[in-house]
C-alpha positions in Angstrom: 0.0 0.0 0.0 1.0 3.5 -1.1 1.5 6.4 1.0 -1.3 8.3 -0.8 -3.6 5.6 0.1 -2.2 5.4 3.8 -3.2 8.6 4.2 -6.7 8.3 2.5 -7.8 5.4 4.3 -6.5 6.9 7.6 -8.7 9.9 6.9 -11.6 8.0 5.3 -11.4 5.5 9.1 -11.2 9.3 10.9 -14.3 10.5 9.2 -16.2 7.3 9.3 -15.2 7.1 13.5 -16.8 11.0 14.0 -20.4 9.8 11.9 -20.5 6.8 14.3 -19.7 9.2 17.6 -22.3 11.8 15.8 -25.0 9.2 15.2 -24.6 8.1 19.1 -24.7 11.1 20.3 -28.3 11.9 18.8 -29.5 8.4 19.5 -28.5 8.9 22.9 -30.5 12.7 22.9 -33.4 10.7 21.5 -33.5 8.3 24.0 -33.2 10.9 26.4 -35.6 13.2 25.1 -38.5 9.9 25.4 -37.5 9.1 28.8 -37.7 12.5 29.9 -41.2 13.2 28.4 -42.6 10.2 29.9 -41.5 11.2 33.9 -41.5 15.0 33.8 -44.1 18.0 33.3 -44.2 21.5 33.9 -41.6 23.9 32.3 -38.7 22.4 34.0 -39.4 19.8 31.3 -40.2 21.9 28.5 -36.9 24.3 29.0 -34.9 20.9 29.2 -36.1 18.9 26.7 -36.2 22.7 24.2 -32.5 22.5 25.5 -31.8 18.8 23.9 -33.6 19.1 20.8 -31.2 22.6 20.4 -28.4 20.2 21.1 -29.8 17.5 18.6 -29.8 20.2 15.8 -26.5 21.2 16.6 -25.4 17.7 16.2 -27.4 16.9 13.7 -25.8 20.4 11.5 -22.3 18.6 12.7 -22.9 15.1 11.0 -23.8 16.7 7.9 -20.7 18.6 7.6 -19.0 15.4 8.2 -20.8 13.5 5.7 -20.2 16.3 3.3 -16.2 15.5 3.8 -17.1 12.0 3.4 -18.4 12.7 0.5 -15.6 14.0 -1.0 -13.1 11.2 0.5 -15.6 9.0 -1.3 -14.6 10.5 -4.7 -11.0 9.7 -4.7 -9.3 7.3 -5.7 -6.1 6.3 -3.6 -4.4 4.1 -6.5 -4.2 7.2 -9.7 -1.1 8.7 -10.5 -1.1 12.2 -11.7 1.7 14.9 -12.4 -0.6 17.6 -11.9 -2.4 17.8 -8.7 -5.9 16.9 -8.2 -8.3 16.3 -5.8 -6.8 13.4 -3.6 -3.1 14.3 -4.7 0.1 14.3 -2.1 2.0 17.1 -2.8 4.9 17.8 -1.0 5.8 21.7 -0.9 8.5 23.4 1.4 9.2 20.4 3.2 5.3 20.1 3.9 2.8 16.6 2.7 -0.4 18.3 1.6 -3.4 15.7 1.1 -5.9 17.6 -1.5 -9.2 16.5 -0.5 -10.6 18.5 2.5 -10.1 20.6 5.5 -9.3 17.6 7.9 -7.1 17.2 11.0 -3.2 17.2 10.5 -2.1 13.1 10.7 1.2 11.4 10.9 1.5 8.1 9.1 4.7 6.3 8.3 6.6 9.0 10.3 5.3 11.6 8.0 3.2 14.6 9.0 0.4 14.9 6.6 -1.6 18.2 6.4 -5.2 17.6 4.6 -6.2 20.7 2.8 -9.3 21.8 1.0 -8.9 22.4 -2.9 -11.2 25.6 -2.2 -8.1 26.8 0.6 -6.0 29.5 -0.7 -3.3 26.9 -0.7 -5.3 24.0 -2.3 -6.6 26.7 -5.2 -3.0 27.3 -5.4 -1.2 24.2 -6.2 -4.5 22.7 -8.6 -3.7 21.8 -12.1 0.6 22.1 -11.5 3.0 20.2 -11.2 6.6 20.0 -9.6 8.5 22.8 -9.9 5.8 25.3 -9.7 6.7 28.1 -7.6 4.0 30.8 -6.3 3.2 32.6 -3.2 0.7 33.0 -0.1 0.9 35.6 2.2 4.6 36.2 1.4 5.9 32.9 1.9 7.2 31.5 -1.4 6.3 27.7 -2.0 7.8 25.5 -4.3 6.1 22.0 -5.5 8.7 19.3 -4.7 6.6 16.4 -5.8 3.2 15.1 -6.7 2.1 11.3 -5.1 
């Protein structure tokens, strides 16, 4: 197994591990939310079960946005080899591994700190469509494309 695919299946196993939590979570509000309706009254019940189903949309809003980057994950596909970067490219700039999929938590795996970035980032908007050797700059720091995984 690759690297690049490594790294995707780490962050496909990542995102799959936060639906489960997410899905939990609201089935354990649910739950809660029944229980409750059936032992309480008054408006000690209503302010506390108003306050859980706020909680349940807020979780609810959260799984979407995971599903959304799961999704994306979905779409690539760990085994193609491309000189120009794409969605799900490895691209090592300045020293740095940048996986091009989406805004995810930075991962080490084989030793090797990998930094998922969106393709809509100002850095992932940058380096589509190039290939090693491109040089450009963010912010004033000058990055060069060192290679493409």
């Amino acid at each position: 197994m690759t690297i690049k695919q490594k790294v995707h299946q780490h962050y496909l196993r990542q995102v799959q591990d936060k639906i489960d939590a997410f899905k939990d979570m609201i089935t354990a509000l649910t739950e809660d939310s029944k229980n409750d309706a059936k032992g309480s009254a008054g408006d000690k019940h209503e302010t506390a079960l108003s306050m859980m189903h706020i909680e349940q949309e807020k979780l609810n809003r959260k799984l979407a946005e995971i599903l959304q980057q799961k999704s994306i994950l979905d779409k690539i596909d760990s085994s193609t080899l491309s000189e120009k970067i794409a969605l799900g490219s490895l691209v090592q700039a300045n020293s740095m591994m940048l996986f091009i999929a989406t805004a995810l938590p930075k991962i080490t795996v084989d030793g090797k700190t990998i930094i998922a970035v969106s393709p809509q980032s100002p850095l992932g908007s940058k380096l589509l469509g190039h290939q090693v050797g491109f040089v450009f700059e963010i912010n004033g720091t000058p990055y060069a494309i060192e290679s493409v995984v």
